[in-house]
C-alpha positions in Angstrom: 0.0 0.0 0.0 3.0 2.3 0.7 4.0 1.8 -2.8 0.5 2.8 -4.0 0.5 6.1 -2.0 4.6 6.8 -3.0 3.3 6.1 -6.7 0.3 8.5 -6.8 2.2 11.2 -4.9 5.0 11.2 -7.5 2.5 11.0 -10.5 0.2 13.6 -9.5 3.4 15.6 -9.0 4.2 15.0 -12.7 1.4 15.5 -13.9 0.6 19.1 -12.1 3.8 20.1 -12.7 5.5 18.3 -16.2 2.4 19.1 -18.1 3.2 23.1 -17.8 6.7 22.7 -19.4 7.4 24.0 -22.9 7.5 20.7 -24.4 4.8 19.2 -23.0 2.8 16.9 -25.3 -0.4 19.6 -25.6 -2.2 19.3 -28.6 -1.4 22.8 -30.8 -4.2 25.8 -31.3 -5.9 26.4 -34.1 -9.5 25.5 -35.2 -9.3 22.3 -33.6 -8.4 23.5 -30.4 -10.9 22.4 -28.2 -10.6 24.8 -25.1 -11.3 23.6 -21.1 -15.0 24.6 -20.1 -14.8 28.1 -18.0 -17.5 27.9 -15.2 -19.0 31.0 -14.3 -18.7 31.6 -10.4 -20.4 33.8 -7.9 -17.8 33.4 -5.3 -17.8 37.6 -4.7 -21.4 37.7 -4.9 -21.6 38.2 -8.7 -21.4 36.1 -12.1 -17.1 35.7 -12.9 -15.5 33.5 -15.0 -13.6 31.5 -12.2 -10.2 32.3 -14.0 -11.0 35.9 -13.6 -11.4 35.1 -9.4 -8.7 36.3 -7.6 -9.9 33.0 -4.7 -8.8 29.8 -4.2 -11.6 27.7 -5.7 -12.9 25.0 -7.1 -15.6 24.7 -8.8 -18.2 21.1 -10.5 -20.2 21.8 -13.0 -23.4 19.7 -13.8 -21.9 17.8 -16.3 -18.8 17.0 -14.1 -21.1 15.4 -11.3 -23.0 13.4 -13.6 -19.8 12.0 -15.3 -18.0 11.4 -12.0 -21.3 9.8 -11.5 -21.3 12.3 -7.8 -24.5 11.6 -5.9 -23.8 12.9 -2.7 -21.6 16.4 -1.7 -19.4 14.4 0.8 -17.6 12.4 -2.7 -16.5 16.3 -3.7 -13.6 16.1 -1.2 -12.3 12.8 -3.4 -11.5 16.0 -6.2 -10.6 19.1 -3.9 -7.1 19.4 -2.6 -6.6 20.5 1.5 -10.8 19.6 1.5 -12.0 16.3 3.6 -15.6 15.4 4.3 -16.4 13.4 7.2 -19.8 11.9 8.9 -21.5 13.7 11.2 -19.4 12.7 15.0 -22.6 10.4 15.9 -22.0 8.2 12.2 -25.1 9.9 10.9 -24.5 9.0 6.9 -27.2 12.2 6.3 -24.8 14.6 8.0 -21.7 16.3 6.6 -18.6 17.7 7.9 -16.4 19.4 6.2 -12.4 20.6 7.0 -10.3 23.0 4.8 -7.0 23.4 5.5 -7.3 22.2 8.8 -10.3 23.6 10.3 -13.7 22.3 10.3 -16.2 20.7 13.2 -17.7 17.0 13.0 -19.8 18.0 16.3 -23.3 17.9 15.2 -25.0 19.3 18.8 -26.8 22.3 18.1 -24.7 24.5 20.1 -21.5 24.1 18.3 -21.0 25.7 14.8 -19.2 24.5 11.9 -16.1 26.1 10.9 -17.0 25.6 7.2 -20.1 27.1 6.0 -22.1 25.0 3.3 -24.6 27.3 1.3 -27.9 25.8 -0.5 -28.7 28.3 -3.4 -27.2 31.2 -1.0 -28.9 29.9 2.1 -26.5 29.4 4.4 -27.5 25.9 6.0 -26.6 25.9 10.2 -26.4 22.7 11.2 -23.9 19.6 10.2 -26.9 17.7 9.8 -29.3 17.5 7.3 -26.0 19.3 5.3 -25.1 15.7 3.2 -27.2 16.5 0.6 -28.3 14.4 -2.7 -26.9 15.7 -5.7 -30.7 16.4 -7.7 -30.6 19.0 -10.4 -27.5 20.7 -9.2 -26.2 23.2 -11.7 -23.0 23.9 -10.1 -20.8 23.1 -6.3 -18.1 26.0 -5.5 -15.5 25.2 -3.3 -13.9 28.5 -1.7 -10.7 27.9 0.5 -10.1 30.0 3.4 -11.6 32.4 5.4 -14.6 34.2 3.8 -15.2 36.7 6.8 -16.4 39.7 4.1 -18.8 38.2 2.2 -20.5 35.0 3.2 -19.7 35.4 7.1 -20.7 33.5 9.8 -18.7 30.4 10.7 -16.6 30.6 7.3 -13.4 30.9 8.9 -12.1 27.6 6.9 -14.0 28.1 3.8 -17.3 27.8 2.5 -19.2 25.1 0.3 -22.0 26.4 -2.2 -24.0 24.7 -4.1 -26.5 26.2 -6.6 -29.6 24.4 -8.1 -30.3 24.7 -11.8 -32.9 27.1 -12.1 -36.3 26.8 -14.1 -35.3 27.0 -18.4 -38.8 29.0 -19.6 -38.3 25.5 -21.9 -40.1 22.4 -21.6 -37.9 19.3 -20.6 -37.3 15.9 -18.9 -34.8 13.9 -17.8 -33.9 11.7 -15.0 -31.8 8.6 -14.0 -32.3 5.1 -12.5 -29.4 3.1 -10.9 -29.0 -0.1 -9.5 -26.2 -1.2 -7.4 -25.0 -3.9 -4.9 -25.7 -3.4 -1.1 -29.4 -3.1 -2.3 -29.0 0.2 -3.8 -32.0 1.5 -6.2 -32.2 5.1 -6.6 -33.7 7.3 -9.3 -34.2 10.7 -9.6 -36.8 12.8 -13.0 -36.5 16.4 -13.3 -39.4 18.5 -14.7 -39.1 21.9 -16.7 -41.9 23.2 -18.0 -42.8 27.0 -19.4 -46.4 27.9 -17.6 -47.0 31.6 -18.8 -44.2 32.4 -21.9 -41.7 34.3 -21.7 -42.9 35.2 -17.3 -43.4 31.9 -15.4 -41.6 28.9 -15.8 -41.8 26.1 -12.8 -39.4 23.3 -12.6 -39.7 19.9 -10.6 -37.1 17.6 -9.6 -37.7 14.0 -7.1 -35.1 11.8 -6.0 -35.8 8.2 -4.3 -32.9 5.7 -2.7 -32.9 2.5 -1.2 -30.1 0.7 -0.1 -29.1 -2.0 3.0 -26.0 -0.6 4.1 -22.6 -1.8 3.8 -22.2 -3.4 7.1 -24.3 -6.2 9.4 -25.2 -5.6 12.8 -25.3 -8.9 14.6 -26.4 -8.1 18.0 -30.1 -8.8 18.7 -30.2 -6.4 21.2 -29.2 -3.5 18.5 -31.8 -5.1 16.0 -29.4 -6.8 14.4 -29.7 -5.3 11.3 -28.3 -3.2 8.1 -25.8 -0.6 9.4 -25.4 2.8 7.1 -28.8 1.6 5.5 -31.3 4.4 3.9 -34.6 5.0 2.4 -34.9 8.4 1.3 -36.9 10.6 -0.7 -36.8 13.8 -1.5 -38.1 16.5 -3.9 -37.9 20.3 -5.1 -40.6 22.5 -6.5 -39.4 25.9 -8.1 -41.1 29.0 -10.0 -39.7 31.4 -11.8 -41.4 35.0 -12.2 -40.3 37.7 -14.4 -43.4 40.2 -14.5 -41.3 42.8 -16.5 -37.7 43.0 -17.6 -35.4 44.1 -14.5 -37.5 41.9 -12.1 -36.6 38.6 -11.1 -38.5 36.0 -8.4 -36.9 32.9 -7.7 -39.4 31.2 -5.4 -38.4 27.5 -4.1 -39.3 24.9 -1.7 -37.5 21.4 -0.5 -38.0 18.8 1.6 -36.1 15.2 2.0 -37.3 12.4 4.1 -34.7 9.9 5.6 -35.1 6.8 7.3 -31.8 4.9 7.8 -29.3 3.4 10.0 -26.2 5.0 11.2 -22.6 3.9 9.5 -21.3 0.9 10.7 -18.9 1.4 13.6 -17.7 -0.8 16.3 -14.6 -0.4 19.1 -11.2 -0.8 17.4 -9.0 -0.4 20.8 -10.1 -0.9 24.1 -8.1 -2.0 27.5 -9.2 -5.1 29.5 -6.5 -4.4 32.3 -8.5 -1.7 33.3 -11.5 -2.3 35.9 -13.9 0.1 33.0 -11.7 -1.8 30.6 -12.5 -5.1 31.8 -16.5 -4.1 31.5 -15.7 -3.5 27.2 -14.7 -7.6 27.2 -17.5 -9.0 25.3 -15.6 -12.1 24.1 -14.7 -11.7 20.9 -18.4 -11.2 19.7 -17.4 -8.3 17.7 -15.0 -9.2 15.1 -13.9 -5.1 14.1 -13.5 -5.1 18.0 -11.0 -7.8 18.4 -9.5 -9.3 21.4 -7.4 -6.9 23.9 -6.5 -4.5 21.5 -6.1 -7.4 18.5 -7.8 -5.2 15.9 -9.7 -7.0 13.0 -11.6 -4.6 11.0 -11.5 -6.0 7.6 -15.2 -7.5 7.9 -18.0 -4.9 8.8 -20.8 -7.7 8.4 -19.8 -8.7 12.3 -20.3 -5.7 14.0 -22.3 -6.2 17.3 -23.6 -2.6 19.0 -26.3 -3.2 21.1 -28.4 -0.1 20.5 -30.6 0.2 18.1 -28.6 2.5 15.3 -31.4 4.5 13.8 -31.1 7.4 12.2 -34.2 9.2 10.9 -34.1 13.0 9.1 -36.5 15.3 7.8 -35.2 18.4 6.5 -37.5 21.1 5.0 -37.0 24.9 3.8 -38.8 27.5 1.7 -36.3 30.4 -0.2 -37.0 33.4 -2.4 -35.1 35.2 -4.2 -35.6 38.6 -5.5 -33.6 40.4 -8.2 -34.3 44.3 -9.3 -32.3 46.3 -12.0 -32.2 49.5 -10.5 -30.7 51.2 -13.4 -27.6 52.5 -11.2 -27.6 49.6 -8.4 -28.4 46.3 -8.8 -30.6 44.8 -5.4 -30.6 41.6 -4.2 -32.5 39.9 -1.6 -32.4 36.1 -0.7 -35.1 35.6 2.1 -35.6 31.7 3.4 -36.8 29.5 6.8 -35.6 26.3 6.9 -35.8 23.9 10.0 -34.8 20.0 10.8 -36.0 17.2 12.7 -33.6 14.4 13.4 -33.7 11.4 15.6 -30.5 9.1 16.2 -29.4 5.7 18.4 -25.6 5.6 18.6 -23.6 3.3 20.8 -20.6 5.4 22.2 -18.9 2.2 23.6 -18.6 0.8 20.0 -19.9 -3.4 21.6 -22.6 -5.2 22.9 -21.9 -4.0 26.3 -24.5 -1.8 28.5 -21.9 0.4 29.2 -22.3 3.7 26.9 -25.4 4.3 24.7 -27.2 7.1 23.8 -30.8 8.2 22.0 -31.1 11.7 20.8 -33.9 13.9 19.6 -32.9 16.9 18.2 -35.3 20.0 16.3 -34.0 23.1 14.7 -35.6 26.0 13.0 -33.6 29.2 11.0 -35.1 31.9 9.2 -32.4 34.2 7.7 -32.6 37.5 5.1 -29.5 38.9 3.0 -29.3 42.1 1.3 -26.9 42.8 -1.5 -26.8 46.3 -3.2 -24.1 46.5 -6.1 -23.2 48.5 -8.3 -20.3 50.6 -10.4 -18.9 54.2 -10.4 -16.1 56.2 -12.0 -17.1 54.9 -15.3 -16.7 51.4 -14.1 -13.8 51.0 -12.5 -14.9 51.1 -9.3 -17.1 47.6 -8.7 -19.3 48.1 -5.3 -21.0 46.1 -2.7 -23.3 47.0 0.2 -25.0 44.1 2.4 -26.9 43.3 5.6 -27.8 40.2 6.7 -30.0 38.7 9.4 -30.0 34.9 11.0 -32.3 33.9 13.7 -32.6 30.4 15.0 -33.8 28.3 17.6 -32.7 24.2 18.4 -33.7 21.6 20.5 -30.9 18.8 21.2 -32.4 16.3 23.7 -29.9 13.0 25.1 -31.2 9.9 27.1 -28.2 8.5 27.7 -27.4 5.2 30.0 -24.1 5.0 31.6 -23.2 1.4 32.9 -27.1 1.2 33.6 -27.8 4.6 34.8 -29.9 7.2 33.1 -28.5 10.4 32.0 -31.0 12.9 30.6 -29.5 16.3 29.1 -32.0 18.2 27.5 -31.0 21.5 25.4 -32.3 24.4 24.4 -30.6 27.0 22.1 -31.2 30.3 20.3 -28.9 32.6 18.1 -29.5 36.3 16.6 -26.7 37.4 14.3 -26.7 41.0 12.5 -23.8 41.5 10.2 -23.3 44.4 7.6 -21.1 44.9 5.2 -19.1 47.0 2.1 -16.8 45.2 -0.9 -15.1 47.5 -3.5 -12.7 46.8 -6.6 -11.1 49.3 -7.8 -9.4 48.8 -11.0 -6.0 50.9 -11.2 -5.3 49.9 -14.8 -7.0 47.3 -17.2 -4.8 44.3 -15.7 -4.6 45.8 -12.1 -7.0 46.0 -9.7 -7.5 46.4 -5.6 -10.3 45.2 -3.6 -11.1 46.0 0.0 -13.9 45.4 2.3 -15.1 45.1 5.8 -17.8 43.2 7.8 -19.1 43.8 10.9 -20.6 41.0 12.8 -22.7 40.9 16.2 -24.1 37.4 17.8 -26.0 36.7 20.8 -26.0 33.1 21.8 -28.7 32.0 24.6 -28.6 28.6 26.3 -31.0 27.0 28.8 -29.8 23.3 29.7 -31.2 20.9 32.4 -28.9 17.6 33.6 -30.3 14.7 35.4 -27.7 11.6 36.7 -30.2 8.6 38.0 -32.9 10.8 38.5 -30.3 13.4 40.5 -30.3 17.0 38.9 -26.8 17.6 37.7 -27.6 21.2 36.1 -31.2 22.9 36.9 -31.8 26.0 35.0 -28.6 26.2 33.2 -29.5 29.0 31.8 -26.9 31.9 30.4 -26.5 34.1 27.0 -23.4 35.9 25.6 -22.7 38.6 22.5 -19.6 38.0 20.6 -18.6 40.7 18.1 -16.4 41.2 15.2 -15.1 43.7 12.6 -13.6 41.9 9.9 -11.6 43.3 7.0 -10.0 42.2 3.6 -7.6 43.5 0.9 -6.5 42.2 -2.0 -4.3 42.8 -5.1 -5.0 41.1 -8.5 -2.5 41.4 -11.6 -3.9 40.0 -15.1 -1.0 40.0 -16.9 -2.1 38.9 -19.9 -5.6 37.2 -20.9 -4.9 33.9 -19.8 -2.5 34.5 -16.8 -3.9 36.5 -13.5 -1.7 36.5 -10.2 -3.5 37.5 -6.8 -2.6 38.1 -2.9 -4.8 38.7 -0.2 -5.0 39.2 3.6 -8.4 38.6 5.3 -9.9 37.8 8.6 -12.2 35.6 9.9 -14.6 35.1 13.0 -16.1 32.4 14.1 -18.6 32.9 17.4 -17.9 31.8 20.6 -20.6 29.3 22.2 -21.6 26.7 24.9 -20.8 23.0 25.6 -24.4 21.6 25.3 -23.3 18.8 27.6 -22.6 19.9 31.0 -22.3 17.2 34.1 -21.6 20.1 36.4 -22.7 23.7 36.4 -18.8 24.5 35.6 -19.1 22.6 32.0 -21.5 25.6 31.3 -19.3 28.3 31.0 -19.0 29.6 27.8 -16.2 29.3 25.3 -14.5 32.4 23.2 -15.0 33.3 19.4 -12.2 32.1 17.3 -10.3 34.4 15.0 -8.0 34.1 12.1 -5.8 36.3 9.8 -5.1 35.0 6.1 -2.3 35.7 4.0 -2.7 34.3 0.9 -1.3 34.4 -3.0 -2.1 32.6 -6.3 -1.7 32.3 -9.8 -4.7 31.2 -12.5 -3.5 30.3 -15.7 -4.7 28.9 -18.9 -1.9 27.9 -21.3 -1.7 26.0 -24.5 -4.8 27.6 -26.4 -6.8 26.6 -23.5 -5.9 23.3 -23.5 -4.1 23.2 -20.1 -5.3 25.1 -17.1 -2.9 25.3 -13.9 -3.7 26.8 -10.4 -1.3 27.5 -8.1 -2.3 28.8 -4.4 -0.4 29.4 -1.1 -1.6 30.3 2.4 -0.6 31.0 5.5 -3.1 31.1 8.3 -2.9 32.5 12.0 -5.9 30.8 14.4 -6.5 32.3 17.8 -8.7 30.9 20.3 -9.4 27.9 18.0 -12.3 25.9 18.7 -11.6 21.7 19.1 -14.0 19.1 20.6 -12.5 16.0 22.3 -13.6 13.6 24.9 -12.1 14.1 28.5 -12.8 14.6 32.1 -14.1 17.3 33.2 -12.3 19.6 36.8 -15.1 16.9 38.8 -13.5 13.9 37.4 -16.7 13.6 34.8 -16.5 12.0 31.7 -17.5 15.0 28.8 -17.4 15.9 25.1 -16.7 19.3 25.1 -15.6 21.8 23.1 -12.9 24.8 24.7 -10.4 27.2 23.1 -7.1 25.5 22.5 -4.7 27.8 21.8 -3.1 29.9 18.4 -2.2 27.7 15.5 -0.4 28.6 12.6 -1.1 27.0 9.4 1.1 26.9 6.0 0.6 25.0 2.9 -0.2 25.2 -1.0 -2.6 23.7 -3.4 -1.8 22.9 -7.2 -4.6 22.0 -9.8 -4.4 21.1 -13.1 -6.7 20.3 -15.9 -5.7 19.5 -19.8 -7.0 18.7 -23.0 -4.2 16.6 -25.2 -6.6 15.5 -27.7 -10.4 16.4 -28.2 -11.0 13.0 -27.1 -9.3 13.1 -23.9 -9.4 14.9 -20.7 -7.0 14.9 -17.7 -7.3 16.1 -14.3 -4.8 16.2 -11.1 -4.6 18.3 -7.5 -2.4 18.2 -5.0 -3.0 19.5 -1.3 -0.4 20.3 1.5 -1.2 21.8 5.3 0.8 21.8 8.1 -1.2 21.6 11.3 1.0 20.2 14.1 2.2 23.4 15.7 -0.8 24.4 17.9 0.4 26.4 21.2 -1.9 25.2 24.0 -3.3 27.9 26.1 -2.5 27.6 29.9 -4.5 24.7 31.2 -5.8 23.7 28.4 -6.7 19.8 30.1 -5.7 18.2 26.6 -1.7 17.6 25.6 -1.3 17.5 21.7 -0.6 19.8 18.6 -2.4 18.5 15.6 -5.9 19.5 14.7 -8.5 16.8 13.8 -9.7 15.9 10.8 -6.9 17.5 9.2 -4.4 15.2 6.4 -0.9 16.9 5.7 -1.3 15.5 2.3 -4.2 15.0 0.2 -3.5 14.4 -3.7 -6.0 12.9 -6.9 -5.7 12.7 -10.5 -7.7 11.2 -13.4 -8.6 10.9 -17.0 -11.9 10.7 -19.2 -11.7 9.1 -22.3 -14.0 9.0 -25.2 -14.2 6.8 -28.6 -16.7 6.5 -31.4 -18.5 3.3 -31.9 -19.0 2.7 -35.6 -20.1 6.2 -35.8 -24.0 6.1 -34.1 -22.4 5.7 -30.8 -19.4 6.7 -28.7 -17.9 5.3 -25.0 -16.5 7.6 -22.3 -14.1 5.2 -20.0 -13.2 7.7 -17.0 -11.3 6.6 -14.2 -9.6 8.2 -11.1 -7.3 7.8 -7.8 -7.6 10.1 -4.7 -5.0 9.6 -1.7 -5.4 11.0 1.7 -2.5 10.8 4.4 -3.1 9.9 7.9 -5.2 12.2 10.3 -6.5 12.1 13.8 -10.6 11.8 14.3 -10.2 13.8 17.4 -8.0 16.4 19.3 -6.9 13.7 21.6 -4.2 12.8 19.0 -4.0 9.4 20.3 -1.9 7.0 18.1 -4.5 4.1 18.4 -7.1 6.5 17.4 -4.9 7.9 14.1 -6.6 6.8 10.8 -4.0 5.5 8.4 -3.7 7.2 5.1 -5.8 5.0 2.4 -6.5 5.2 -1.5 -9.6 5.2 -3.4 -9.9 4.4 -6.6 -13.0 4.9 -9.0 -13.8 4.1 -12.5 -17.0 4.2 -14.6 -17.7 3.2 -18.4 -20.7 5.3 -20.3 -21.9 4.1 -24.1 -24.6 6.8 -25.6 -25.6 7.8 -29.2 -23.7 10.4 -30.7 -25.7 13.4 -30.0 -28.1 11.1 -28.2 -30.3 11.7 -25.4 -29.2 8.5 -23.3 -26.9 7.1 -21.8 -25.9 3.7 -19.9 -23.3 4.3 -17.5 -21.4 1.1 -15.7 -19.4 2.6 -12.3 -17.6 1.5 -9.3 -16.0 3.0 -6.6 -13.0 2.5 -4.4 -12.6 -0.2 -6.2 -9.9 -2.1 -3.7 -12.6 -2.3 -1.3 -10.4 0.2 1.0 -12.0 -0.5 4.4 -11.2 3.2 6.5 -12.6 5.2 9.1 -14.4 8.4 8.6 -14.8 9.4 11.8 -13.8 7.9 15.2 -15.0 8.2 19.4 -11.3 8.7 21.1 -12.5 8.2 24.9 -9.2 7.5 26.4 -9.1 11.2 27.1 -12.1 11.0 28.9 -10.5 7.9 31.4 -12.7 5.5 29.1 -9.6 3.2 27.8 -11.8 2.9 24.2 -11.8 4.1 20.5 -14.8 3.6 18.3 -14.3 3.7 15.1 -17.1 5.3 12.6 -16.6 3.3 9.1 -16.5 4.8 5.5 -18.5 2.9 2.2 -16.6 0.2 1.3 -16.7 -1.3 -2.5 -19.6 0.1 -4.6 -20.5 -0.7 -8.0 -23.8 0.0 -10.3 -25.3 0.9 -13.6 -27.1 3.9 -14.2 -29.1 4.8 -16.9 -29.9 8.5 -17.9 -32.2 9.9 -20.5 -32.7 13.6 -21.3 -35.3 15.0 -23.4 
């Protein structure tokens, strides 16, 4: 496997980097040049071809996800340097947590905010859960590395994930898919645009439907013994589109999805029988990903014995519009939407089929937010203006029956945030190729908790009940040189702000106090460049990131000797790295495609007393690397085959802040490949595909309790082998 990885380093290296040389085999210019596709972004709140960005960014077009056959937002990360998706902590398969560069959140409470901010058609979505969304009618995913303090706000302060639906045509069409697949898997999904008044309202309709039985067997009766990472979803979009006179825009849409599943298989991986809590985790050898005093077998996830019932049921609903007017001299914006959850989830936090820790939660959230954007230009259009405001209100419910070694624990939550932000973006452009952009945010929160804990009936925490503002000004600059048409070099320096909260599982009236806001300065420079008659594209970014306050979860005692998950300030962290992407077109026929991520994250400076001893932040690989190809031959003329195929590597990372070796997932290697025969110019295809294909069996999250004096780690399981046939039609 070493091999493997030293192999794919070395050729993703060559291929990001040989490819640019003057001699590089890149088919000449001409008339049949065939150019890379340029994807329009809105990454600084309006339409820019994403060369012209002055961001690190990537950016999936539709057609992209439907090749890579991409049916969930978590398989992005496979394709984005420095960008790993996780489960939700529990091993909720509908929740998604996302880490750039080194800072993200896998907590899913309600009282702890994600440190990337995932966006649904502008709408920034709160909560971890609820956040792995199916991939239905999506015109386009952006990918923004770093902190995006200025613009997109609130809990950005590693980057942001976007993704935008297609919008209603004003033209009459249908398409759709239906795939089948081993573990059970039948999904299919039928989009429906349709004009209803010409040329003024058009309404589009899209439904998706899955069913699959997991990839893992649990085997205790007690849990139900049953599919693990099982799901029955549905789900479904309705959208209108209103244009009652030119200059005026209504988007209006509404979403729900409905899932009833099972969590992803987990099961202990470590635990210490010497120990008298040790010696209670002994279950015999029942378990086979457990093992036998610390003997670790997790090659076979259909012998996993958790004696909880491993439910996991979601219903996630929300109602946005969005309002355009051309006011001549401005341009006004406003994106109003409520959205709200309601989630219900069995986990078994000692990973056996032992009584010892086990958990049922039962969790509600509601947001309602509104965004203002003014734009506009001045000084005969070199200066390029923003004003915004923004509003975000929400309320959550996160409710845990707990038993302990027999013993009840009930800690019921109640949350509620406010958050007013405004702010001001301006580029002004010195020259035609030069150009300066600046812009400040100002940010106020108000975070209100009201908690009660019960141990065996005994009150723990009555009326824990306590609110706190957190405010921030944020500001960035930035400097953007297009030196020639195909060739633009940036730098910026930026802030972020994440607000500070509470630990929504106190055992003692002291676990309640609050923690601080997080904050981060940005220094960061690129180059964009599209070479060869835009045949071979190469990105080039560098960053270097200072983190005060930085906000970690991790399991560990508490000052009264309890066992908590908390989450605390840890200390300032510098982070330093670079990301390299590269896309080329040799031939018309064949497409290539590489990135290569580095981030340094072991150099965190505890604060005094911090009560947990280590220097690399979770969920964070040093190196993450990927490249592919898509080929595509002619059949006899009537029909053509697309064979695409593709390797991502990941280097080792911790699942927790605990750093514990036993914990630390091992690097790993995925590899996918898929095989698609359509008509030339046809409006069908049959699409064969399999991912990681080697049946890589790795964790995507993990429960480190050794920190807590629980001498245990629980891993959280990733899908193992998957292969299908889809077929598409689009008319």
């Amino acid at each position: 496997m070493r091999q493997i990885k030293s192999t794919l380093m070395a050729g993703t290296a060559i291929a990001l980097f040989a490819t640019a040389a003057p001699g590089a085999a890149v088919a000449q210019g001409g008339e049949n040049a065939a150019p890379l596709d340029t994807i329009v972004v809105t990454a600084r709140k309006r339409e820019e071809n994403i060369q012209k960005t002055p961001i690190a960014l990537t950016a999936f077009s539709q057609a992209t996800l439907e090749d890579r056959q991409i049916f969930n937002v978590n398989e992005i990360a496979q394709y984005v340097p420095n960008l790993q998706a996780s489960y939700a902590a529990g091993g909720s398969t509908a929740g998604s947590s996302f880490s750039i560069r080194g800072i993200g959140q896998a907590d899913f409470i309600t009282t702890t905010d994600p440190g990337v901010g995932t966006y649904l058609d502008g709408v920034y979505l709160a909560r971890v859960m609820g956040a792995a969304l199916e991939l239905a009618d999506i015109e386009r995913i952006e990918v923004l590395r770093g902190p995006q303090g200025t613009l997109f706000g609130r809990n950005t302060i590693g980057g942001a994930v976007s993704v935008v639906t297609a919008k209603p045509s004003g033209e009459f069409g249908l398409k759709g898919e239906l795939t089948a697949g081993n573990h059970g898997r039948f999904q299919g999904r039928a989009i429906l645009d349709a004009p209803l008044v010409e040329d003024v309202l058009a309404a589009k309709i899209a439904v998706y439907g899955k069913t699959s039985n997991g990839y893992g067997e649990d085997v205790e009766p007690l849990g139900g013994a049953g599919h693990l990472g099982a799901d029955d979803d549905i789900a479904g979009r309705i959208q209108l589109r209103f244009t009652p006179r030119d200059g005026v825009e209504f988007n209006l849409s509404g979403d729900y999805s409905r899932r009833r599943g099972t969590q992803a298989p987990q099961g202990r991986v470590f635990y210490d029988p010497t120990t008298a809590v040790g010696m209670l985790f002994d279950d015999g050898g029942a378990n086979d990903v457990i093992g036998v005093n610390g003997d670790v077998n997790s090659d076979d996830l259909n012998m996993i014995a958790v004696d909880t019932p491993m439910i996991d049921d979601l219903d996630v609903y929300g109602v946005s519009l969005t309002s355009d007017f051309d006011l001549g001299a401005a341009a006004l914006k406003l994106v109003t939407s409520y959205r709200g959850l309601d989630s219900q989830s069995g986990q078994d936090f000692d990973g056996g089929n032992d009584p010892i820790l086990n958990q049922f939660i039962d969790s509600e959230q509601w947001q309602f937010s509104q965004e203002m954007q003014l734009t506009g230009a001045a000084l005969d259009g070199d200066l390029e203006w923003l004003l915004g405001g923004y509003f975000f209100t929400e309320d959550g419910r996160f409710d845990t029956d707990a038993t302990i070694t027999g013993t009840q624990v009930l800690v019921l939550t109640n949350n509620k945030t406010d958050s007013y932000a405004g702010f001001a973006q301006g580029t002004y452009h010195l020259t035609d190729r030069f150009a300066v952009t600046g812009g400040l945010r100002y940010t106020s929160e108000t975070k209100k908790i009201d908690i009660d804990t019960t141990f065996g009936g005994f009150p723990l925490v009555t009326d824990g009940i306590d609110q706190k503002t957190f405010d921030a000004l944020t500001a960035k600059g930035s400097l953007e040189f297009q030196a020639t048409d195909d060739l633009l070099l940036y730098a910026s320096i930026s802030q972020g702000f994440r607000s500070g909260g509470y630990n929504g599982r106190p055992f003692s009236p002291t676990d309640l106090a609050p923690f601080d806001a997080e904050r981060s300065l940005s220094y960061e420079g690129g180059v964009k460049s599209d070479l060869a008659d835009g045949r071979l594209r190469l990105n080039l970014a560098g960053f270097f990131n200072k983190y005060d306050d930085v906000q970690l979860t991790a399991t560990t005692m508490d000052s009264m000797g309890n066992f908590i998950v908390i989450t605390d300030n840890a200390g300032k962290i510098n982070l330093y790295g670079f990301e390299a992407e590269m896309q080329a077109a040799p031939t018309d026929a064949l497409r290539l495609f590489a990135q290569l991520g580095y981030t340094d994250t072991d150099n965190l400076k505890p604060k005094t007393g911090f009560i947990i001893g280590a220097n690399t932040l979770p969920l964070a690989s040093e190196w993450t690397a990927g490249g592919g190809l898509e080929y595509t031959v002619p059949l006899g003329g009537a029909y053509e085959a697309t064979f695409g195929a593709d390797a991502s590597y990941r280097s080792s990372f911790y699942p927790q802040f605990n750093n514990s070796p036993i914990a630390q997932e091992d690097g790993y290697t995925l590899f996918n490949a898929r095989l698609a025969l359509r008509p030339t110019g046809g409006n069908w295809s049959l699409t064969f595909w399999g991912k990681n294909l080697t049946d890589e069996v790795y964790r995507s999250f993990g429960q480190d309790g050794q920190g807590g004096g629980t001498p245990a780690v629980v891993a959280i399981f990733a899908p193992t082998r998957e292969y299908g046939v889809t077929l598409g039609f689009d008319f």
